[in-house]
TITOR-341828 format. One line per 4 residues: their letters; for each residue x negated, y, z of N, C-alpha, C. Coordinates in steps of 0.2 Angstrom, whole numbers, plus 2048, in hexadecimal, padded with zeros to 3 digits. Atoms other than C-alpha are relative to their C-alpha. Layout:
a	X/Y/Z/X/Y/Z/X/Y/Z  ...;
// end
This chain:
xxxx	7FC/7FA/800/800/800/800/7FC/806/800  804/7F9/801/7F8/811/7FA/802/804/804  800/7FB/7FB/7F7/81E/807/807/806/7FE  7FB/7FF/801/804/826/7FC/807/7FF/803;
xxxx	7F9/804/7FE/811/81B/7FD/802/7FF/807  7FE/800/7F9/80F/81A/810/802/805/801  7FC/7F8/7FB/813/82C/811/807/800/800  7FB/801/801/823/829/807/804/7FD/802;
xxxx	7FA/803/7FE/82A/81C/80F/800/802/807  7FD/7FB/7F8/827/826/822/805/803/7FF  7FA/7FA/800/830/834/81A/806/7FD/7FE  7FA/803/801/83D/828/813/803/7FF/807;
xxxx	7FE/804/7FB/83F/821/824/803/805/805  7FC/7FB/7FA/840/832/82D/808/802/7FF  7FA/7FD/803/84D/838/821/806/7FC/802  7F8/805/7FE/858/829/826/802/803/807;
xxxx	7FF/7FF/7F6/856/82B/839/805/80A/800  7FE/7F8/801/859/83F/835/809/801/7FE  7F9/802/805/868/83B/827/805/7FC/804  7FA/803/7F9/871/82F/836/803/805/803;
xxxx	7FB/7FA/7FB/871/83C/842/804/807/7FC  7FC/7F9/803/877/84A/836/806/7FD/800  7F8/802/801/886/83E/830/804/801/809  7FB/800/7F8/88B/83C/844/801/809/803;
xxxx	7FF/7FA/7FF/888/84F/847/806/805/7FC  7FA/7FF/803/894/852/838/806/800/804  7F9/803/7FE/8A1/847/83F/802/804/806  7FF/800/7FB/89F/84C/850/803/80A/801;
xxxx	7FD/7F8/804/8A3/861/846/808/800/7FF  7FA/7FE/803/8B3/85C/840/804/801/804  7FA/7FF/7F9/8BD/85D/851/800/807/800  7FC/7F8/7FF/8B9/871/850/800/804/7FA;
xxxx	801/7FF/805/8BB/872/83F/808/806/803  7FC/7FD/7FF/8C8/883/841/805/7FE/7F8  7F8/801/805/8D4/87E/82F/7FF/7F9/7FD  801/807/806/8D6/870/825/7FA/800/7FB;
xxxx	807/800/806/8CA/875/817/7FB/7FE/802  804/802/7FE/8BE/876/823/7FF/7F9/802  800/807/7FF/8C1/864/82C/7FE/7FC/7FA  801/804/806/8C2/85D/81A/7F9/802/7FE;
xxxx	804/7FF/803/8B2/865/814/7FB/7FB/806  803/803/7F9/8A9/85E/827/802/7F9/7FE  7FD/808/801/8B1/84C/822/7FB/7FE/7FA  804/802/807/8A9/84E/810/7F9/7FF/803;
xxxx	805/800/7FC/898/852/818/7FD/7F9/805  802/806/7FD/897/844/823/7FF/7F9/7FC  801/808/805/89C/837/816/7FB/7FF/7FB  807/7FE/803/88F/840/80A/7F8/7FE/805;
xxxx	807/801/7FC/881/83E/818/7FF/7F9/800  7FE/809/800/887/82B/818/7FF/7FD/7FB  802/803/809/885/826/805/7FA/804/803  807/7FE/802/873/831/806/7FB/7FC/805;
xxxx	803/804/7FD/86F/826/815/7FD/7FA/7FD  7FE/807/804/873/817/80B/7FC/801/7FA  805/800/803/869/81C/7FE/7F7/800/800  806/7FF/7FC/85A/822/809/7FD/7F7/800;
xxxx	801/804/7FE/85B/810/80F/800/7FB/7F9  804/801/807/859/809/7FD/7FD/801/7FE  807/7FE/802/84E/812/7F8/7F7/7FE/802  808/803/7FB/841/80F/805/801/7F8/800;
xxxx	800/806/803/845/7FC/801/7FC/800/7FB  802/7FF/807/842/7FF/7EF/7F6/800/7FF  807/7FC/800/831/807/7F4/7FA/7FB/803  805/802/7FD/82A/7F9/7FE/801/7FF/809;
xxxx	7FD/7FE/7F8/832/800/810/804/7F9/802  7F8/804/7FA/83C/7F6/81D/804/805/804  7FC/7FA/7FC/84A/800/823/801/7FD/807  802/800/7F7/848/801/837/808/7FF/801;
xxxx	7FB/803/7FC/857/7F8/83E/802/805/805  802/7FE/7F9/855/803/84C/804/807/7FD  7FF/7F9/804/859/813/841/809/802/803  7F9/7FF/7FD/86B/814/843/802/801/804;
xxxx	800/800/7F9/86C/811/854/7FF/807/802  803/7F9/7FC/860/81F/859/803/806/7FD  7FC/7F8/804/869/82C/84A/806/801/805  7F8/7FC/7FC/87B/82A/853/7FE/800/808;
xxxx	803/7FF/7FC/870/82A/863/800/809/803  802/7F8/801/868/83B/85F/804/803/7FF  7FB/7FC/803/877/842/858/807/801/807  7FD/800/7F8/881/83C/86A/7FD/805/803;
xxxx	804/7FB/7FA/873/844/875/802/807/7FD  802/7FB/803/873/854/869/808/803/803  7FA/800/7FF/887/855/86D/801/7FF/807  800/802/7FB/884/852/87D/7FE/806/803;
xxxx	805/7FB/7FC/877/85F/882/803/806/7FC  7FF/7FA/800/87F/86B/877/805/806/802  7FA/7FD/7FC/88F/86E/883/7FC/806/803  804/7F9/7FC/882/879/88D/7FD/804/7FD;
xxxx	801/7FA/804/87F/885/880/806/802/7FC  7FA/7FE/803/889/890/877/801/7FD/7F7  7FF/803/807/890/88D/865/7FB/800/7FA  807/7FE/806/882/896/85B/7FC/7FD/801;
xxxx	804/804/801/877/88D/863/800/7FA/7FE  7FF/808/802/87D/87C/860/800/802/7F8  800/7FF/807/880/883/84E/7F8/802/7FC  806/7FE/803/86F/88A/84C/7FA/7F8/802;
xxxx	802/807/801/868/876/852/801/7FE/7FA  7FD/805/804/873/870/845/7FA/801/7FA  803/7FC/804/86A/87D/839/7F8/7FE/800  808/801/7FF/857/878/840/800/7F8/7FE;
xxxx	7FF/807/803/85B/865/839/801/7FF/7FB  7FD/7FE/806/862/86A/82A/7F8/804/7FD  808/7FE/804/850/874/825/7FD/7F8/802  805/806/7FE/847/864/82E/802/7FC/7F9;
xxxx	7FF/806/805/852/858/820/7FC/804/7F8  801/7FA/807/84F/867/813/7F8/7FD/7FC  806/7FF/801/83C/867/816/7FE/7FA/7FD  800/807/802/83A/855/816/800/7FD/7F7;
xxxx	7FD/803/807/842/851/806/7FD/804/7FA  804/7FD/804/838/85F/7FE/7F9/7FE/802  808/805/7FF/827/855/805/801/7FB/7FA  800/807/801/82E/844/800/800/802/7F8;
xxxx	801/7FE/807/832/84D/7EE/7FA/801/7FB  808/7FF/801/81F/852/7ED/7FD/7F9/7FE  803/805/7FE/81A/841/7F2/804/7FC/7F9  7FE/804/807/824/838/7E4/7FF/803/7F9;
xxxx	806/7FD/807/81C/843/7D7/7FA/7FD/7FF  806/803/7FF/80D/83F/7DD/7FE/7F8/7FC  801/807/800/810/82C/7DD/802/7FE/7FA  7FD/805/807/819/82A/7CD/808/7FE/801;
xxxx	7FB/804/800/828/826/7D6/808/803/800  7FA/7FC/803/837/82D/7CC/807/7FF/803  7FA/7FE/7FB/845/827/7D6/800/803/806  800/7FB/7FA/83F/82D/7E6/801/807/7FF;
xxxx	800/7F9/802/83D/83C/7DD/809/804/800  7FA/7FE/802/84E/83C/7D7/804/801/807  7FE/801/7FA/855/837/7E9/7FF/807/803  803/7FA/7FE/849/847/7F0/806/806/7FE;
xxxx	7FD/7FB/803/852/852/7E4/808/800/804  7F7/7FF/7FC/865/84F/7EA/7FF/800/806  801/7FD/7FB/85E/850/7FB/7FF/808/803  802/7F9/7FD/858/860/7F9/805/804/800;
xxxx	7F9/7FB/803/868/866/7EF/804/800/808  7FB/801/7FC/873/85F/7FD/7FE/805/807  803/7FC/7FA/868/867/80C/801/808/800  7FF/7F8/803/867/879/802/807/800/802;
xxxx	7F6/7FE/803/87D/878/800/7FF/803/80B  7FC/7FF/7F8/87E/874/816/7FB/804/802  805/7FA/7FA/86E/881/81B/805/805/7FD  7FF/7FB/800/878/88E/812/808/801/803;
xxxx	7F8/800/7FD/88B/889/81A/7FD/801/807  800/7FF/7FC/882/887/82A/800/80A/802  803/7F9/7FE/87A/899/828/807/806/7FF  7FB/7FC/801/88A/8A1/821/805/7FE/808;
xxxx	800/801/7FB/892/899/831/801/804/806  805/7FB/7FA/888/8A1/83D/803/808/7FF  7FD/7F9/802/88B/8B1/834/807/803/802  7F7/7FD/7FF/89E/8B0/836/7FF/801/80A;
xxxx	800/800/7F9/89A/8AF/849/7FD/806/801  804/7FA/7FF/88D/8BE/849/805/806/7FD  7FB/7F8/802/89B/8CA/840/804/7FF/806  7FB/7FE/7FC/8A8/8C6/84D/803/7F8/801;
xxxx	7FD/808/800/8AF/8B4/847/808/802/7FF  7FF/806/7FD/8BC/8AC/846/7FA/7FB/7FC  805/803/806/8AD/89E/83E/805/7FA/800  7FC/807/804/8B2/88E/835/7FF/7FA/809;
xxxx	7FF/803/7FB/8AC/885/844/802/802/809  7FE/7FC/7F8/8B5/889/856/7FA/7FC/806  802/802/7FB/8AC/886/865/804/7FC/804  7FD/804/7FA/8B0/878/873/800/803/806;
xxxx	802/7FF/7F8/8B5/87C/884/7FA/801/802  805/800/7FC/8A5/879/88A/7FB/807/7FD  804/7FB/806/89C/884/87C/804/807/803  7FE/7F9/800/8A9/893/881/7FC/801/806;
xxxx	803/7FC/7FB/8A3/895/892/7F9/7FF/800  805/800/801/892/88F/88E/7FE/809/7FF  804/7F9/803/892/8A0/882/803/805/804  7FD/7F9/7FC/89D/8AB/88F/7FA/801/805;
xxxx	806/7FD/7FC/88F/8A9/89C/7F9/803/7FD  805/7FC/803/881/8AB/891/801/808/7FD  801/7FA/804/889/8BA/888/802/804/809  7FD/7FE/7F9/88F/8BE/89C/7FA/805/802;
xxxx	805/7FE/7FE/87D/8C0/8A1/7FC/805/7FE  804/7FF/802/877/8C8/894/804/807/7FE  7FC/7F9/7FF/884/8D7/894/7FC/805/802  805/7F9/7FC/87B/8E9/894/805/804/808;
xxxx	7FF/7FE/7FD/87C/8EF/8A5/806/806/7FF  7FB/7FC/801/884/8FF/8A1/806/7FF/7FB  7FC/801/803/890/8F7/897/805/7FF/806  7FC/802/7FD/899/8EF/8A6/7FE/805/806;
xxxx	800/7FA/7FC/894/8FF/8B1/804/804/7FD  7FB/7F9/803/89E/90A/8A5/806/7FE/7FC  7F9/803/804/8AC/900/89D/803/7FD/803  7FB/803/7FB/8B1/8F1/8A9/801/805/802;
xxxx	7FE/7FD/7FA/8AE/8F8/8B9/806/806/800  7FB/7F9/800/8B6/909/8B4/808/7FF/800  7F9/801/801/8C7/901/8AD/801/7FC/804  7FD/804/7FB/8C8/8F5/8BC/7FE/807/805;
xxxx	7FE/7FA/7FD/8C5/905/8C7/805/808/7FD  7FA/7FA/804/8D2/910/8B9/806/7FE/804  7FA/801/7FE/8DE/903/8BE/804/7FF/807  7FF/800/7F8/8DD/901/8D0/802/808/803;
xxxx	7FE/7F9/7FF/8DE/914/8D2/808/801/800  7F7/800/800/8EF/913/8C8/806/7FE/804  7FC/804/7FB/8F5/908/8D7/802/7FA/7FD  7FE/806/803/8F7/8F9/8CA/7FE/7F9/806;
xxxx	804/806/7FF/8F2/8E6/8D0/801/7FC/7FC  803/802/806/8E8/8E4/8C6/7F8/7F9/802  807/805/7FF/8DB/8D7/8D0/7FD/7F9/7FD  802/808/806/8DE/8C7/8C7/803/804/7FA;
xxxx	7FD/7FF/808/8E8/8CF/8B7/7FA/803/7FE  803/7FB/802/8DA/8DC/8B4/7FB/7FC/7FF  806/806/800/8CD/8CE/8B4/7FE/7FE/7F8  802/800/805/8D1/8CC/8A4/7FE/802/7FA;
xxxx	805/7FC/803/8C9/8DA/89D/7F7/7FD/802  806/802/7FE/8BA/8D4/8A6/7FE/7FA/7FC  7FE/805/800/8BD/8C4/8A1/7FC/801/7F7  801/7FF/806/8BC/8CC/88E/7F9/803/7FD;
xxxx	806/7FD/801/8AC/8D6/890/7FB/7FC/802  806/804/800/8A2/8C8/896/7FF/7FA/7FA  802/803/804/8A8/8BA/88C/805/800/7F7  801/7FA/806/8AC/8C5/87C/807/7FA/7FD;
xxxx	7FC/803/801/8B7/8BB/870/803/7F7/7FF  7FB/807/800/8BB/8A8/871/801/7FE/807  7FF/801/7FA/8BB/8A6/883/806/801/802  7F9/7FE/7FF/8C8/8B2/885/806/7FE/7FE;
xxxx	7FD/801/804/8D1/8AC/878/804/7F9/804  7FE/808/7FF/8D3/899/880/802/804/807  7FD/7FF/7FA/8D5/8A2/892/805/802/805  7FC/7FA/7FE/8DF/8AE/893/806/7FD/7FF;
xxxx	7FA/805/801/8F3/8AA/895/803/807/7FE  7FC/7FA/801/902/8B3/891/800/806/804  801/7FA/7FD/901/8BF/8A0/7FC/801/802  808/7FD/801/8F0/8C3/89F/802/803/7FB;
xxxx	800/7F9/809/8F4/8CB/88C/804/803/803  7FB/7F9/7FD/903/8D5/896/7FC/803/803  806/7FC/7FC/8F3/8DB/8A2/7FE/802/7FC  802/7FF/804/8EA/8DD/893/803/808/7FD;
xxxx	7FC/7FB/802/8F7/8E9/88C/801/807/805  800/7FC/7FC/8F9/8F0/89B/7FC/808/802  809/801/800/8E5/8F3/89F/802/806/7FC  801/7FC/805/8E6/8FB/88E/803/809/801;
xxxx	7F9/7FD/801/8F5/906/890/7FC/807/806  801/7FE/7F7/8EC/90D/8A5/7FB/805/7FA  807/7FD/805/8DB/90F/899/800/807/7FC  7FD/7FD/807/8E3/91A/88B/802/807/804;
xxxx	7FE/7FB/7FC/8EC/924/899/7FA/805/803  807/7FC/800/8DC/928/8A0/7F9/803/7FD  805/7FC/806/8D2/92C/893/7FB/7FC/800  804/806/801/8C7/91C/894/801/7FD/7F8;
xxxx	7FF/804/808/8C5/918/882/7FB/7FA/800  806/808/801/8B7/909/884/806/7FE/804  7FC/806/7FC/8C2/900/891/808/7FE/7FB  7FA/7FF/806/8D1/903/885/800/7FA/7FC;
xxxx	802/802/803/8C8/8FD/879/7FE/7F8/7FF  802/806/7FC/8C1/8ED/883/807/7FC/7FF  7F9/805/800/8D4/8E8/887/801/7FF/7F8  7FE/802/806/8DB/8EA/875/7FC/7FB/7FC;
xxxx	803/804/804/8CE/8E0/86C/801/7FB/805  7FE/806/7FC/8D0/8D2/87B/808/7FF/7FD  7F9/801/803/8E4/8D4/875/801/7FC/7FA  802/802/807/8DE/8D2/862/7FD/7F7/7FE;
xxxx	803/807/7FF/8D3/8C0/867/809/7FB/801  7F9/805/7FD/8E6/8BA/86F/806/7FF/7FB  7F9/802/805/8F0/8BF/85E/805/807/803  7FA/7FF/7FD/8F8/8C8/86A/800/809/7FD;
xxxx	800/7F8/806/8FA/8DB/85D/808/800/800  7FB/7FD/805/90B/8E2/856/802/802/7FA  801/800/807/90F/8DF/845/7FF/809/7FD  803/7FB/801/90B/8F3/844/7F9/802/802;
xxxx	805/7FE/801/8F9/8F2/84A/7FC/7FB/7FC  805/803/806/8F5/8E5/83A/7FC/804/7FC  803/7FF/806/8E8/8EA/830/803/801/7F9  7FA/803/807/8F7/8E5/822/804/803/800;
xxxx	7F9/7FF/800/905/8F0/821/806/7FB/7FE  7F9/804/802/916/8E6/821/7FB/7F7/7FF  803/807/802/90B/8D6/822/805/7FB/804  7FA/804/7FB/917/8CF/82F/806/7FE/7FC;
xxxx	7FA/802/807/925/8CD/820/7FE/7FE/7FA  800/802/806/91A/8C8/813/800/7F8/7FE  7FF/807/801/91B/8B7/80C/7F7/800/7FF  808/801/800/90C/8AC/80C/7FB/802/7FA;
xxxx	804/7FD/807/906/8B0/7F9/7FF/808/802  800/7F6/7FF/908/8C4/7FC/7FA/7FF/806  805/7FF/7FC/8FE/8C1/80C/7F9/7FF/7FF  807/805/802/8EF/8B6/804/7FF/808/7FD;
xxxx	801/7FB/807/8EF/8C6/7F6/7FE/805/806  801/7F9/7FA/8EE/8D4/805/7F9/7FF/804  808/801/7FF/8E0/8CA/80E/7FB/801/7FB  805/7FD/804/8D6/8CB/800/7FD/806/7FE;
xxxx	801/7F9/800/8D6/8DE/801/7FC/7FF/807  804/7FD/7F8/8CF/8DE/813/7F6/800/7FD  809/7FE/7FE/8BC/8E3/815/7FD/800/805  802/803/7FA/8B8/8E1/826/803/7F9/806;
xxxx	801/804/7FB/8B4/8D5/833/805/800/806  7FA/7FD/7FA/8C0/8DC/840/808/801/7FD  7FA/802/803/8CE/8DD/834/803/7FA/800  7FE/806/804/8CD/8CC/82D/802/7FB/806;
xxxx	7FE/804/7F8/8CC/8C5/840/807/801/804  7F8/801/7FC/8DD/8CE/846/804/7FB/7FA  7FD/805/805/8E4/8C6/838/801/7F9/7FF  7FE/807/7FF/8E1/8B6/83A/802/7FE/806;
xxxx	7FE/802/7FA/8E3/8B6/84D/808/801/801  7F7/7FD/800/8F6/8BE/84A/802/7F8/7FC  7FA/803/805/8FA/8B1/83D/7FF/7F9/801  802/806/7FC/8F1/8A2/847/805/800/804;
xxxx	7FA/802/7FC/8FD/8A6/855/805/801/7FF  7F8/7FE/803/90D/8AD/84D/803/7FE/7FB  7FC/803/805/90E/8A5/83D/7FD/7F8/7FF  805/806/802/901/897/83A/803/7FA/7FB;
xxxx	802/804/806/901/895/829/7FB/7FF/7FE  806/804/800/8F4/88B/824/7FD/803/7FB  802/7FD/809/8F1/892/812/7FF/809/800  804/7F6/7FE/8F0/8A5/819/7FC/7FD/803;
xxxx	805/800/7FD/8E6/8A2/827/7F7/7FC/7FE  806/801/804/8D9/898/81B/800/806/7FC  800/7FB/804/8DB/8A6/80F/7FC/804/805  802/7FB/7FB/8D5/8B2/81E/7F9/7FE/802;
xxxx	807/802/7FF/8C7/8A5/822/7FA/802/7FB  805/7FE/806/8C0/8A7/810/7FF/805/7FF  800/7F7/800/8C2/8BA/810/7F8/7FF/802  805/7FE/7FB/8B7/8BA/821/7FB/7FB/7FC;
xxxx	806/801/802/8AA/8AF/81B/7FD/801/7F8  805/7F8/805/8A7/8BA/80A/7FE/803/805  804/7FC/7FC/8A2/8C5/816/7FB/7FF/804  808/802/7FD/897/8BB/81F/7FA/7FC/7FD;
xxxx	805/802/803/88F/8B5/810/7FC/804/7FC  806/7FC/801/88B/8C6/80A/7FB/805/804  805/7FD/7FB/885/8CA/81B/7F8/7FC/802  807/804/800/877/8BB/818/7FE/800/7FB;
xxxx	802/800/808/874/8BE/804/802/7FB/7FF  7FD/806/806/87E/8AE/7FE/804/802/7FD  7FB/7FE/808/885/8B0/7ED/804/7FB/7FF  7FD/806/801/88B/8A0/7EB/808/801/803;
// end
């Protein structure tokens, strides 16, 4: 066996171990897949990792290799642990892991495609090349993803439980001082002035400036958003426009708007096609987010609210330069 060839069938051998746990990391996406489209495309993806597995493990047969018994095992292992230990991070983070695997399969496959020039060996080559393609496709969804989360979200994938307070304490901690010296504090001391009781209802302004948008969203009940309103309402009277502020966009995370503060005039009576056509007029990120959270809670039709997903992620793909 030529020094080449040994390098070949390593890299074949990683790609499988790699290629296993991608497929389980898939699978284990489609539970926060937020629409259908998504879920289907997460389903395709897994069963694509699975055929490219299957070929991996051919391939490196074909070459000489013995596929490691043992591989499989350790891919839906590492792909467990990876699900396991990413509860205690937030969403981006476990997103931006999925991301740092997805370059690892990339690079690889652009070695192994080297090495099969070298050697002469055409179908590796060929193998390399649809590996690279396929790796290219999911580094640039993950990175657009990510994107939809950095403008505001809603993103294709929701966070689990664990992930939401994960990211509330992180983003809790890491809140600028004078943000919650000048905005909470102030509107939990506007309201208390007012003579409201406000101790536990006003909480969930707080509640909204540590753990920003999905947290709230999952935590807050219907009479927290009446506080919220409320909150708003003390804020406004007092001349508090950040705490104002704080409450209303908490409001916005819950759905909970008045078909006069849509983005959309008369969207509350439009039929689902008129609606599709009007989201694709929006332009920002903050728009396109009440829009879905209104029509998630109040109408939740399936065919708008993916319409408003694809909007939101044109814009977070010309906020990372994808053309595609």
């Amino acid at each position: 066996m030529t020094d080449n060839n040994a390098k070949i069938i390593n890299q074949l051998r990683a790609l499988a171990l790699l290629t296993q746990t991608e497929e389980q990391i898939a699978r284990t996406r489609i539970s926060q897949a937020r629409t259908d489209a998504v879920r289907r495309e997460l389903t395709q993806n897994a069963d694509n990792a699975a055929a490219r597995s299957l070929e991996i493990t051919e391939q490196l047969r074909a070459v000489g290799g013995v596929p490691d018994v043992v591989t499989p095992v350790v891919g839906r292992l590492s792909a467990g642990l990876k699900a396991t230990f990413e509860q205690a991070t937030s969403v981006e983070e476990a997103l931006l892991q999925d991301l740092q695997l997805e370059h690892q399969l990339l690079d690889r496959a652009t070695y192994l495609k080297v090495l099969a020039d070298t050697a002469g060996e055409a179908k590796v080559r060929q193998l390399a090349e649809k590996l690279i393609d396929a790796h290219k496709a999911t580094v640039e969804w993950l990175t657009v993803v990510l994107a939809e989360e950095a403008l505001g979200g809603p993103a294709a994938l929701v966070a689990t439980p664990a992930q939401r307070v994960a990211g509330a304490v992180a983003r809790g901690v890491n809140a600028p001082v004078r943000f919650w010296a000048n905005t909470v504090n102030t509107a939990v001391d506007t309201v208390k002035h007012a003579g409201e009781e406000t101790t536990d209802r006003f909480s969930s302004v707080s509640d909204r400036a540590a753990a920003l948008t999905d947290a709230v969203r999952e935590t807050l009940t219907v009479g927290r958003a009446a506080s919220l309103r409320r909150a708003e309402r003390i804020a406004q009277r007092e001349g508090d426009e950040d705490a104002a502020k704080v409450a209303r966009e908490a409001r916005e995370e819950l759905g909970d708007v008045t078909a006069d503060e849509l983005p959309i005039k008369g969207y509350d009576s439009m039929s689902a096609g008129d609606a599709v056509k009007a989201i694709k007029q929006l332009k920002t990120p903050h728009d396109i987010n009440v829009i879905i959270r209104y029509e998630e809670t109040h109408k939740n039709r399936a065919n708008v609210a993916s319409a408003a997903q694809t909007q939101f992620a044109a814009l977070a793909k010309d906020a990372v330069g994808v053309t595609s």
